[in-house]
C-alpha positions in Angstrom: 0.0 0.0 0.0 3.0 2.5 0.4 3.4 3.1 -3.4 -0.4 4.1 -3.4 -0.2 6.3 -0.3 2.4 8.1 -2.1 0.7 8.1 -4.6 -2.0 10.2 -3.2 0.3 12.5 -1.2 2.1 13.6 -4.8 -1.7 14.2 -5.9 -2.7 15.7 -3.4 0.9 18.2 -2.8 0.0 19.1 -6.8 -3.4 20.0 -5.7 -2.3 22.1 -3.0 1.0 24.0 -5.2 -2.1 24.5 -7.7 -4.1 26.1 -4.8 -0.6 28.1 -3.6 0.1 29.7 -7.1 -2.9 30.5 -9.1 -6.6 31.6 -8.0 -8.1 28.8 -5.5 -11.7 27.9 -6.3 -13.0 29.4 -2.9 -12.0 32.5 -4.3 -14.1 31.8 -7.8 -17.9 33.4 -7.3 -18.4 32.5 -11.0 -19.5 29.3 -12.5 -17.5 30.6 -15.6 -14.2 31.1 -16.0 -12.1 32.8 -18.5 -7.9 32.0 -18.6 -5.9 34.4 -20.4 -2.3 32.9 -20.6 -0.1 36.0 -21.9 3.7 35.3 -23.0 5.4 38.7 -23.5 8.8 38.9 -24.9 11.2 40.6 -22.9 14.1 40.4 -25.1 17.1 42.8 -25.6 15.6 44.0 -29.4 12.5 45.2 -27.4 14.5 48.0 -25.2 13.8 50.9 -27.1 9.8 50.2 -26.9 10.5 49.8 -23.0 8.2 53.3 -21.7 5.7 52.3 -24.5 5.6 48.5 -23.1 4.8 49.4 -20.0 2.0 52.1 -21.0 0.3 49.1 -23.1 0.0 46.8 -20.4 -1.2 49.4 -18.1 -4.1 50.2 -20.7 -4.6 46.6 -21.4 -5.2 46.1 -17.5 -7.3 48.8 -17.1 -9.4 47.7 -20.2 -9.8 44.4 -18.6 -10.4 46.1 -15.4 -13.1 47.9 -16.1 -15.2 45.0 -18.5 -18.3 44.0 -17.3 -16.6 40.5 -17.4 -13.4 41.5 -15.2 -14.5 39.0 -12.7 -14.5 35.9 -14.8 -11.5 36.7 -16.6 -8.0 35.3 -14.4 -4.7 36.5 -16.0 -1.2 34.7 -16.2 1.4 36.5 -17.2 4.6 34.9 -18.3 7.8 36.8 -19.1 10.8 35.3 -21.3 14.2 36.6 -22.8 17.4 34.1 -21.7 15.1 32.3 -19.1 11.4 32.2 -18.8 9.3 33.3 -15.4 5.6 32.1 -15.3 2.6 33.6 -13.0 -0.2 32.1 -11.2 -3.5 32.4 -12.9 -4.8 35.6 -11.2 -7.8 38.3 -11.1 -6.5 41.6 -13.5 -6.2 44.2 -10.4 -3.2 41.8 -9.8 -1.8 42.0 -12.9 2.1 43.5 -13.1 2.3 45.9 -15.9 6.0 46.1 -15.2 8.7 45.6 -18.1 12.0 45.5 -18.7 14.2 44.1 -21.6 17.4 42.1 -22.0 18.8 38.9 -23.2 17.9 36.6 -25.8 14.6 34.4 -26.6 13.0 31.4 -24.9 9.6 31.4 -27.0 9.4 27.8 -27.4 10.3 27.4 -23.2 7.4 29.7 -22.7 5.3 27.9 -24.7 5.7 24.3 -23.3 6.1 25.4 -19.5 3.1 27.6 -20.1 0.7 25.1 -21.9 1.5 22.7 -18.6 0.5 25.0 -15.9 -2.4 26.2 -18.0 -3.7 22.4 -18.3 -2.9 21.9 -14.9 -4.9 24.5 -13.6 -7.5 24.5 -16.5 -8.2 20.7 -15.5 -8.4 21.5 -11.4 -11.1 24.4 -12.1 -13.0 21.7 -13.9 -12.6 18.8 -11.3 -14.7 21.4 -8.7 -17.3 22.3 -11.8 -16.3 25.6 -12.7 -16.8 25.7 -17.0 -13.6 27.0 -18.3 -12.6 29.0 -21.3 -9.1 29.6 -22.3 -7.1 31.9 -24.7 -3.1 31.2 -24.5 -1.3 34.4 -26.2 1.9 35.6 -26.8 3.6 38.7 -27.8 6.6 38.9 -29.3 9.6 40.3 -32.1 11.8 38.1 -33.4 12.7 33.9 -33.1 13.7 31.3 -30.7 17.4 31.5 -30.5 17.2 30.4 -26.4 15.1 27.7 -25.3 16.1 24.7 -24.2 12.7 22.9 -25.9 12.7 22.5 -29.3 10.1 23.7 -32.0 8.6 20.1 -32.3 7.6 20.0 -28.6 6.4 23.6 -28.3 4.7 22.8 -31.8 3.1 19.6 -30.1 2.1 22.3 -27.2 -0.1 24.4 -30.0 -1.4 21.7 -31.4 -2.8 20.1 -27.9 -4.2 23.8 -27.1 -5.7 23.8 -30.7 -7.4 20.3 -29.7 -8.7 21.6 -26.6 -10.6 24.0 -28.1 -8.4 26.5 -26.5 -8.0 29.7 -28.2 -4.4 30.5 -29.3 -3.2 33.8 -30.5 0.1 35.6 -31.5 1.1 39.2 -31.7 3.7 39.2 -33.7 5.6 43.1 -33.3 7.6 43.3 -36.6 10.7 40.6 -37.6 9.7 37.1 -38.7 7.6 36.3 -35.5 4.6 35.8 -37.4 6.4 33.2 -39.9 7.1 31.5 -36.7 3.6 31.6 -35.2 2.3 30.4 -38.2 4.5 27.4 -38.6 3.8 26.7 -34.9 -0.1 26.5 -35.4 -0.9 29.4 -33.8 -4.8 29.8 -35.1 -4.9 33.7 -34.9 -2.3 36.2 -36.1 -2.0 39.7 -35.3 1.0 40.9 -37.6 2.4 44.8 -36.3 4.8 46.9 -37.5 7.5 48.0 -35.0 6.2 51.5 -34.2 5.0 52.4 -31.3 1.7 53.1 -31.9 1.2 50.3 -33.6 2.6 48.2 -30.4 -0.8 50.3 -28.6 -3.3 48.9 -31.5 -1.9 45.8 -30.9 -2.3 45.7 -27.0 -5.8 47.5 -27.7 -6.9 44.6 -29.7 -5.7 42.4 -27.5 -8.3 44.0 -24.9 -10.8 44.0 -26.7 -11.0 40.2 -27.9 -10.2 38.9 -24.6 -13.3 40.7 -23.3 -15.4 39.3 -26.7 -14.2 36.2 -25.7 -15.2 36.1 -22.6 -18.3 37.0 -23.7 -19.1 33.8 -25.5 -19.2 30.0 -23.9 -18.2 28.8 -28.1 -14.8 28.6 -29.0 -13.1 31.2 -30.8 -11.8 29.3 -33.5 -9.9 31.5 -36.2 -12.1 34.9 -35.2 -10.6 36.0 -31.8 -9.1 39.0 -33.8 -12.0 40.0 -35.5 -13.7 42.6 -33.5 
């Protein structure tokens, strides 16, 4: 019997690291749910956009914020350049809006580590009977040239989202990100220049189809940019 007592203590120490980093369902009023998973890249090429970074996500959270929606919608932000730093799943007054810029580009570490905590979490909301709806986004410039996952497993990642019926979406802010994106699977594309107004359209529309989404209990499909 030790094997399956230990069994149960591993379940149950995942359940309670689930609990510790993202939103715990005693906190959930909602039967509905909306995750947002959003990837920024926080490489070295995006310095000089650094005060206009900031003032996007600001306006994004405030956007959020002030939706009619804001309390179904939890927000996990994940930050990568050299190494990748992942959030719990929480509500958008706790979102950080901070940015910096340095270093290279994990994309494809963001991508795997992020698809397995949103699955994770995604899959505990459901096991207490909350309905989930997911979108899994990510911003960025330029290519992997950092990761230590490949492009086969953080494709295999897109494509396991894609099968969920989870919405994923890609910002890509000038360079050959959206090349990437699309060999990736991403389902919706939103190809910038590298301006800085167009890096506030972007974050704008960003807004604005997260709160559509989260209007909606049918998956998004191909249309979450078409607003």
């Amino acid at each position: 019997m030790s094997g399956y007592n230990n069994a149960i203590e591993l379940e149950i120490d995942g359940l309670e690291e689930i609990e510790l980093e993202n939103t715990s369902v005693e906190e959930i009023d909602s039967e509905n749910i909306n995750l947002m998973f959003l990837g920024i890249d926080q490489s070295g090429s995006m310095d000089a956009f650094h005060s206009d970074m900031k003032q996007s996500l600001l306006a994004f959270k405030d956007a959020l914020a002030n939706s009619k929606e804001a309390d179904e919608i939890l927000v996990a932000r994940a930050d990568f350049e050299d190494a990748i730093t992942i959030g719990g799943y929480k509500r958008i007054s706790e979102f950080d809006t901070s940015f910096r810029a340095g270093g290279c580009t994990a994309m494809y570490d963001a991508v795997t580590e992020g698809t397995s905590k949103l699955r994770d979490y995604r899959r505990y909301l459901k096991d207490q009977g909350v309905r989930v709806k997911a979108v899994f986004a990510v911003f960025s410039d330029g290519l992997d040239n950092a990761s230590k996952n490949s492009f086969g497993e953080a494709k295999k990642c897109v494509d396991y989202l894609n099968d969920e019926e989870i919405t994923t979406a890609f910002i890509s802010f000038g360079g050959e990100a959206a090349k990437e994106a699309k060999a990736l699977g991403f389902r919706n594309i939103l190809d910038v220049t590298s301006s800085a107004g167009e890096l506030r359209r972007a974050f704008d529309c960003l807004s604005k189809s997260v709160i559509e989404s989260s209007k909606s209990v049918v998956a998004d499909g191909e249309d979450f940019f078409q607003i």
